[in-house]
C-alpha positions as CSV (number, residue, x, y, z in Angstrom):
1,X,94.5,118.7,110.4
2,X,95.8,115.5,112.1
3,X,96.0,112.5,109.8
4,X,97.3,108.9,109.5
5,X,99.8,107.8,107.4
6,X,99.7,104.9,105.9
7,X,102.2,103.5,103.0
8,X,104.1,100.0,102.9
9,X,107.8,99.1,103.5
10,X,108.1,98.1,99.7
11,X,108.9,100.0,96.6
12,X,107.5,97.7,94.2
13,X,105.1,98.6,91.7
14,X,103.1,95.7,92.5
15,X,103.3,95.4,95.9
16,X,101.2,93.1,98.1
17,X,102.1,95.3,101.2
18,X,100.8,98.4,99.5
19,X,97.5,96.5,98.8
20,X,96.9,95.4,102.4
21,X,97.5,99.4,103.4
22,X,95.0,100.7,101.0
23,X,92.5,98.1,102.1
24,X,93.3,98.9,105.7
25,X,93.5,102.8,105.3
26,X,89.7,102.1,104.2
27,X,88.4,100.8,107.1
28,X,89.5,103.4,109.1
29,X,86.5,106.0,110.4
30,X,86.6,109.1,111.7
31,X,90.2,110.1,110.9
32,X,91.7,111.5,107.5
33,X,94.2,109.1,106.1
34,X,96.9,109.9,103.7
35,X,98.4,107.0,101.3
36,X,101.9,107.1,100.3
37,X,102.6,104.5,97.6
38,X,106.6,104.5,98.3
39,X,107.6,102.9,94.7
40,X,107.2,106.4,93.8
41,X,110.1,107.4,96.3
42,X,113.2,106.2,95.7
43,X,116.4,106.9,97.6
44,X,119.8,106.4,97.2
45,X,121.1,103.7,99.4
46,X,122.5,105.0,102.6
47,X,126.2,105.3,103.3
48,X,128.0,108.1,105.2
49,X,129.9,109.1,102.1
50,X,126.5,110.0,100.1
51,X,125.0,112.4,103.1
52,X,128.4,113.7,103.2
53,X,128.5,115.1,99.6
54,X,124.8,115.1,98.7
55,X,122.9,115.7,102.3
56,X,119.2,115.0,102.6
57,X,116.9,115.1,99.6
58,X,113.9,117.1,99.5
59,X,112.1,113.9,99.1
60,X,113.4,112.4,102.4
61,X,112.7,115.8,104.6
62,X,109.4,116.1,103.4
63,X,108.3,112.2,103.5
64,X,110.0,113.0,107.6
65,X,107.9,116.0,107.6
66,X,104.7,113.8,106.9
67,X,105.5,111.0,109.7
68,X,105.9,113.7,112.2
69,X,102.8,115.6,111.5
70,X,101.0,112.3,111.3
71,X,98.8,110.9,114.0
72,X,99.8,107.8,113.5
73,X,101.0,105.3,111.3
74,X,100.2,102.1,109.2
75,X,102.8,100.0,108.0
76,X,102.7,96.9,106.3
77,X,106.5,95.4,105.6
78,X,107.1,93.1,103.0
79,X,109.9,90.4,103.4
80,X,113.0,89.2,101.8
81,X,114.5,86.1,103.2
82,X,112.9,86.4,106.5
83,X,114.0,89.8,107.0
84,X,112.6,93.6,106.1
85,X,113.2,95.0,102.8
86,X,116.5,96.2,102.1
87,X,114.6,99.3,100.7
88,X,112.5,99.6,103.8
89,X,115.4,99.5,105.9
90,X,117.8,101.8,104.1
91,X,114.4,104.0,104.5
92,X,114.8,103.7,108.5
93,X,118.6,104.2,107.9
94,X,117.6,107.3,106.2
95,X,115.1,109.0,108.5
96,X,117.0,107.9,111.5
97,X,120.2,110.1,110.3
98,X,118.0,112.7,109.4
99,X,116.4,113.0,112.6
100,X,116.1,110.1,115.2
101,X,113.3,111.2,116.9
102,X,111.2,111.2,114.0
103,X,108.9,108.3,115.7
104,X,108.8,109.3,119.4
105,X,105.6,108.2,120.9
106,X,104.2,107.9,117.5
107,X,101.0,105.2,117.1
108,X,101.9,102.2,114.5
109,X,99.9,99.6,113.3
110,X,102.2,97.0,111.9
111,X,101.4,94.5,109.1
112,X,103.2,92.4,107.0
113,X,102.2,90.3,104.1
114,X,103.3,87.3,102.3
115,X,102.5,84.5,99.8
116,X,103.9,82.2,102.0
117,X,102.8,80.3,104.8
118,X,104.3,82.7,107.7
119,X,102.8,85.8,106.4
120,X,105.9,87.4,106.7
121,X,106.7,86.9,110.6
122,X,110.1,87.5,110.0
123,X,110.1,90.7,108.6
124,X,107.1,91.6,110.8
125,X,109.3,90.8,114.0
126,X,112.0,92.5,113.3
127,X,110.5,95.6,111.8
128,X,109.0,96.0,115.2
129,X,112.3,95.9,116.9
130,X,113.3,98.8,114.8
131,X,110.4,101.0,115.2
132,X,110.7,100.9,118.6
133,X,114.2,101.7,118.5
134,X,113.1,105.0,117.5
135,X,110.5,105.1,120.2
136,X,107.6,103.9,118.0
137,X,104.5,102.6,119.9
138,X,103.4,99.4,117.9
139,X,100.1,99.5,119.3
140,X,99.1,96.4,116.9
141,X,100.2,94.1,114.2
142,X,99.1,92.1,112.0
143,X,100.4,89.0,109.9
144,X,97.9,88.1,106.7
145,X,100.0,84.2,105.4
146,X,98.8,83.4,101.8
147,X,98.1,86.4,100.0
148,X,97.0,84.9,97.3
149,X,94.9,82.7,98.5
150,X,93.6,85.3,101.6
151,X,92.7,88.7,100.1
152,X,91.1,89.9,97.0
153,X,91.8,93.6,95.6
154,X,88.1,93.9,95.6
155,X,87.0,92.2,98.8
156,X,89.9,92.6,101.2
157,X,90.6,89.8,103.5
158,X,88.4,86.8,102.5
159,X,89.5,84.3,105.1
160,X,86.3,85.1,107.9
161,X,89.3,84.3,110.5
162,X,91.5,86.3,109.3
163,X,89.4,89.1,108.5
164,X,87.7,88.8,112.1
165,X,91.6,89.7,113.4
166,X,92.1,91.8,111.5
167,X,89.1,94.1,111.9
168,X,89.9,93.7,115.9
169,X,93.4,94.8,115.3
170,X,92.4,97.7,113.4
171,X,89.6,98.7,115.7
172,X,92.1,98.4,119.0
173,X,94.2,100.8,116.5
174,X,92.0,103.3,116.1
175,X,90.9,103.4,119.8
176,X,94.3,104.2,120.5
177,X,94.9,106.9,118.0
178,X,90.5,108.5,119.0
């Protein structure tokens, strides 16, 4: 059975990512969609020294094994200082050693979400440099600025302009992925 995966960048209990990928996963029709809340999956942070003595985790192949059996993928990135995650990118770093073909031609809708003003541009950017690295297709993405003030756990998206680009992102999404 094809899927989507969807899960955020952030392994934070409290994420604001992971909450703008569960209220996107449920506006998606017609396909299953799997949610992977990532602050349960930790990993070690990358260095050559670690895969030497320890390898790949069980954790890592499988959470590999699920991106390459996806359909596609939703992301949504947090940001530190302008840039991804160090947790999100020590993911890549992970998956890339383990197998860098692990995103080949693989659909992504991209998000990122902030408190701030820019919504997480930054992050968002340079995330999609690195997905399609690995020869990711970002089909879309998708910057929500003021979380706080733009979505509600219950509602979604409340801005109407917002939302409205939203919805069209996602739809263009799963067009791509039907």
């Amino acid at each position: 059975m094809e899927y989507v995966l969807a899960f955020a960048g952030s392994n934070s209990s409290v994420s604001i990512n992971y909450e703008l990928v569960k209220f996107t996963s449920s506006l998606i029709n017609g396909h299953e969609v799997r949610l992977r809340d990532m602050a349960n999956c930790p990993f070690p942070m990358y260095s050559q020294d670690i895969e030497k003595e320890n390898g790949f985790s069980n954790s890592l192949v499988e959470f590999k094994n699920e991106i390459i059996n996806a359909k596609a993928l939703i992301i949504s990135v947090n940001e530190h200082n302008s840039y991804p995650s160090a947790y999100f990118k020590n993911i890549i770093d992970w998956l890339s050693r383990l197998d860098a073909q692990y995103l080949v031609d693989k659909k992504i809708l991209l998000m990122a979400t902030s408190n701030g003003g820019r919504g997480a541009i930054g992050a968002l950017e340079v995330a999609e440099k690195m997905l399609t690295r690995f020869k990711g297709d970002v089909v879309e993405s998708f910057s929500l600025p003021r979380y706080g003030e733009n979505f509600d756990k219950e509602k979604g998206i409340t801005n109407s302009d917002l939302a409205k680009i939203h919805a069209e992102k996602v739809a263009s999404f799963v067009k791509s992925i039907s």
